[in-house]
N, C-alpha and C positions, 0 to 999 in steps of 0.2 A: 687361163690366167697367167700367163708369160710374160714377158717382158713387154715394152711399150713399143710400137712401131713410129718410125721418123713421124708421121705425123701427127702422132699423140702431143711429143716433145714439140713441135713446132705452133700447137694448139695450147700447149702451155706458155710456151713463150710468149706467144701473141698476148695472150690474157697478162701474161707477169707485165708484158711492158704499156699496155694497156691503164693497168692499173695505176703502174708506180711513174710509169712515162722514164724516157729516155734518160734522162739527165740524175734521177733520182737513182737507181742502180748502183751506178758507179759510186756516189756517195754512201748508199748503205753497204758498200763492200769496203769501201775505206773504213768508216766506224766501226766495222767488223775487225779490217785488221789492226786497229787501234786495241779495240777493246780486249783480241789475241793477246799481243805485245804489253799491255799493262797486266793481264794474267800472267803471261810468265814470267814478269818484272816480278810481280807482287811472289810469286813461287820461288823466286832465286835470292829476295830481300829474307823470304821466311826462312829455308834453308839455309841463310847467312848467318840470322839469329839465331836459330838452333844450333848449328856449329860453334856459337860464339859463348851458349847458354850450357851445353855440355863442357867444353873445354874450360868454363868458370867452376862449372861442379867439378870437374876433375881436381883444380887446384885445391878447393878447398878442401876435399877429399883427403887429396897428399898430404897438405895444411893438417888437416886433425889426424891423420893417420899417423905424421912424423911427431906432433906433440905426445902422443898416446904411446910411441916407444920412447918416447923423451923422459916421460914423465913416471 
């Protein structure tokens, strides 16, 4: 049970382009890398907001921390 030999892989190719035909490939690896690039968009917008949603608790922190020696 090893690995596949060159003609395994060219048994499947046959079949994938069979299937999906020539032209179709290239377009499902584009919407692949689309769909990558809007994941790690959507990962670096989240991480923005959580930087942004820490840094707001921090102030208000300070905020009622400096009232409370104030007061």
């Amino acid at each position: 049970m090893g690995s596949f030999s060159i003609w395994h892989w060219i048994i499947v190719l046959v079949v994938v382009l069979l299937l999906f035909g020539r032209g179709k490939i290239p377009e499902l690896m584009g919407d692949l890398a689309k769909g990558i690039n809007s994941f790690k968009k959507g990962m670096k917008e989240d991480d923005t907001a959580k930087t942004i949603e820490q840094k707001a608790h921090e102030t208000v922190s300070s905020t009622a921390e400096d009232k409370s020696k104030a007061g």
